[in-house]
N, C-alpha and C positions, 0 to 999 in steps of 0.2 A: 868828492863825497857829498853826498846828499841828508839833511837831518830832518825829519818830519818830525814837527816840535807842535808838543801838549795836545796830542793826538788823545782820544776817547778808543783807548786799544779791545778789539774782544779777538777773543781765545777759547776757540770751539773745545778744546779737550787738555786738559781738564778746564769746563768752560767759566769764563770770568768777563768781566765789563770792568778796565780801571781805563781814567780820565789822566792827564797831565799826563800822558809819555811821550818821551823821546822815542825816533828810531832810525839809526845810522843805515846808510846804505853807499854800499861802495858798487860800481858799477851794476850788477843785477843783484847782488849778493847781500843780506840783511847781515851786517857784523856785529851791530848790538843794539837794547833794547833796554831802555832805562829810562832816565830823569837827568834833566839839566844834561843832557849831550853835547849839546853847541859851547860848552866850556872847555869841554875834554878834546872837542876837533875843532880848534877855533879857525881855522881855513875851509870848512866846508860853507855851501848853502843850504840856509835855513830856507823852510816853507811853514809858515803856521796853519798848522791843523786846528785851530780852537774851534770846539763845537763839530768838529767834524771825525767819524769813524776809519777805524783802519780794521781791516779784519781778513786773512784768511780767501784764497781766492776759492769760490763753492766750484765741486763739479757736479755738472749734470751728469748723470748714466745713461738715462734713455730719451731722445727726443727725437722728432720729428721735424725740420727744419723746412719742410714745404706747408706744412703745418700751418706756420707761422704768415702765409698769404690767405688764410682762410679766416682770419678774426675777424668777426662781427660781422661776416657774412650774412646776406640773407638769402638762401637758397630754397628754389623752388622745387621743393622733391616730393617726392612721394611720401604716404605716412610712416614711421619708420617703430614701429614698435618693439624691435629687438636688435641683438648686437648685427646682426648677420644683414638685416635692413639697413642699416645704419652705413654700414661698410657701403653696401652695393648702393645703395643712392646716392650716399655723399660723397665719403672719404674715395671709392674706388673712382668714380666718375673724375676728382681733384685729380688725381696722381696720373691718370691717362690722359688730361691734357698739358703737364706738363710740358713745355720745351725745354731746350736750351738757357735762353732768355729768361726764363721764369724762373728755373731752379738757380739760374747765378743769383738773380738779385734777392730770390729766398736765402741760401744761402750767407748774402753778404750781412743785406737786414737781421736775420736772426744771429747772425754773430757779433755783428754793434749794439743789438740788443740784450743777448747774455750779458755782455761786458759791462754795459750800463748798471744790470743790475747784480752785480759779482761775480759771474760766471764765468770764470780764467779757462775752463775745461766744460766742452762738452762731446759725448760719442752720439753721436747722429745715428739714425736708420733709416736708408731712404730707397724712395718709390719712384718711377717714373718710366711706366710699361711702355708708353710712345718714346721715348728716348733715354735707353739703357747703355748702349757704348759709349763710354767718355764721359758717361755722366759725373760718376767719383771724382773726376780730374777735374769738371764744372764745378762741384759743389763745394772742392778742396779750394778753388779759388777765394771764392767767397771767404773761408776761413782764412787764410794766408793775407787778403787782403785789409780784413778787420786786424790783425794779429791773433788771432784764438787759437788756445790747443784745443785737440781734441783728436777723432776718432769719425771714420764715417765707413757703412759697407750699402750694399746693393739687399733688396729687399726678394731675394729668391722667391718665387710661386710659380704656381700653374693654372690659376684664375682666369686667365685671357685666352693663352695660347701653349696649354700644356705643355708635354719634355718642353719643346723649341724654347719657348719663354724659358722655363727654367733653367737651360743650359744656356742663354744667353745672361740670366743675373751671375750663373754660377760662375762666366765666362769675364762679367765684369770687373766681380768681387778678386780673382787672381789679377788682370790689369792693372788693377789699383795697387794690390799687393806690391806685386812686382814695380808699381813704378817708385812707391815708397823705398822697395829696395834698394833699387839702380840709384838714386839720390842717396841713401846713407853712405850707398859706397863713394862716389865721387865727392862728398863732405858738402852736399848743396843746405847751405842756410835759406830762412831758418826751413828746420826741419820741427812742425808743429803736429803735420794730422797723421797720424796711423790707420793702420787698416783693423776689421774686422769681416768674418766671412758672414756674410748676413742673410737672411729669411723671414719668412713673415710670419705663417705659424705652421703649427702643426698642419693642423685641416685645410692647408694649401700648400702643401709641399707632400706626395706622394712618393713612396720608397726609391723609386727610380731617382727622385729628388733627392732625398736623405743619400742614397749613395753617391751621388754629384757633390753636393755638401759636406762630406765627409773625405772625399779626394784631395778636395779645395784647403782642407783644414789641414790635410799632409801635408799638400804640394807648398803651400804658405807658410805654417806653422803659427797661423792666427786662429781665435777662437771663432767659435757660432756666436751670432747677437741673432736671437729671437723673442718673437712674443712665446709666452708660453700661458695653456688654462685662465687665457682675460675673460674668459665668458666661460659657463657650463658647456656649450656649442662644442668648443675644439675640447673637452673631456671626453662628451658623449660620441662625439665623433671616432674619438682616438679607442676606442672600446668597441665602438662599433662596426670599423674597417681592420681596424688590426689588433683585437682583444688584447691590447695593451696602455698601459700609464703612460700620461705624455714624455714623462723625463726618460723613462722605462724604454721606450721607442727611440727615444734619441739617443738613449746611449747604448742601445744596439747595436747602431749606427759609430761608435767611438766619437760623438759628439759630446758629450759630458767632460769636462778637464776643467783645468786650473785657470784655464782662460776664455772658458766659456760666459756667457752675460745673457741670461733670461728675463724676460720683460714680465710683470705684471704679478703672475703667479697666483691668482686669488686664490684658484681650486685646488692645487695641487694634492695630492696625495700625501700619508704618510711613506708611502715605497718613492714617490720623488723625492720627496725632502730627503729623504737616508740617500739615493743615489746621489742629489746634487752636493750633501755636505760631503761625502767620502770623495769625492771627487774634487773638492773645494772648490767649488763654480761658482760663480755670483747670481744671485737675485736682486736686480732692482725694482725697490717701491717706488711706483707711480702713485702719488698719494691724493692731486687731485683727481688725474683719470681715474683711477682705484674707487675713489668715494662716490662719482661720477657713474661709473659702470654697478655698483653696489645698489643703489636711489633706484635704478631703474630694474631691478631682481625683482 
């Protein structure tokens, strides 16, 4: 047994800050949480906490873990005055020179770097149109080797190289599935990262798409993680090609569920909000991309 002694404890819900706790721990398992411990087990080791925090592991919802090779970049692009600039200079140009070699050690780094700063759980969304087969298995490593839970899917589009590209993320996103599966059967430890069937957004994923993505949601029994409405762009878009609301359009498609996880959501509609609450699907806030994309309206 393990006692982390006169720890500064917080307590996200119902949220509190107290100082001077104990907290027993028996192999992974938190057994109790009190004061003065080390009396009550006096054969465990002590670790003094003084001055130091115990709290709660955060999870991330939505991140982008190739992302995390581009800080402090300084990129020579073109001028980029709106969301759709923005993409095709930068972010799209990143994610197509991806390798192999780059997405592991992305991977690896942004998972010792969650860790550092709380992050016991993150669900990734990833890109990487120059190398899509095996990729999940690549970027799984990285997690595995940090120790991180989480979650990672293939970022489904038609950007590059229309259907073909898209039935090859659609084609990925099942791999990965599947290989999560064949591993819970056989009991292979640890078992940390799950799958998600993943997309990019609306306005790059074409019905031929949507119905690929909705196979994948059968054949799996995993949710969609996409962006959804991060810009006015994929709104007007999604009225403009297919006179319909973005969540509206998805769940056409029986992409709306209980395990579905939509990115961003600024614009949404009131007919999405009703479609994603009746369906109980997640929205995660990006709060600094969010503010970020907001600044520049």
């Amino acid at each position: 047994m393990l006692i982390i002694k006169n720890a500064t404890a917080v307590q996200m819900e119902p949220a509190f800050i107290k100082e001077g706790i104990d907290i027993a721990i028996e192999n992974d398992l938190i057994v109790e949480v009190g004061e003065s411990l080390s009396a009550k087990y006096p054969n465990a080791e002590v670790k003094d906490f003084t001055g130091k925090l115990v709290m709660p592991g955060i999870v991330c919802s939505h991140n982008h873990f190739y992302s995390g090779l581009a800080r402090g970049i300084m990129a020579d692009i073109k001028p980029s005055p709106d969301f759709i600039s923005i993409l095709k200079n930068l972010w799209w140009r990143m994610d197509r020179a991806l390798d192999e070699e780059a997405l592991y050690y992305s991977g690896l780094i942004c998972s010792l770097e969650a860790i550092r700063h709380g992050c016991t759980s993150v669900i990734d969304h990833h890109a990487s149109p120059s190398y899509i087969e095996g990729s999940l298995a690549t970027l799984r490593k990285g997690f595995l080797k940090a120790g991180l839970r989480g979650m990672t899917c293939f970022e489904t589009t038609d950007r590059n190289g229309g259907v073909e590209e898209m039935a090859a993320g659609v084609e990925e996103n099942i791999r990965f599935a599947q290989l999560v599966d064949a591993e819970k059967e056989r009991g292979v430890e640890p078992y940390l990262v799950e799958a998600h069937i993943g997309a990019h957004a609306p306005f790059t994923v074409s019905n031929e798409g949507m119905a690929m993505l909705s196979e994948a949601v059968k054949a799996t029994g995993r949710g969609l993680h996409i962006h959804v409405a991060e810009d006015h762009y994929d709104v007007t878009h999604s009225h403009h090609h297919y006179d319909q609301d973005i969540v509206e359009r998805l769940d056409s498609f029986g992409l709306i569920d209980s395990k579905t996880l939509l990115a961003h959501g600024l614009f949404l509609s009131e007919k999405d909000i009703s479609i994603l609450n009746k369906h109980d699907g997640f929205l995660v806030h990006n709060a600094r991309s969010n503010m970020n994309q907001q600044r520049r309206l």
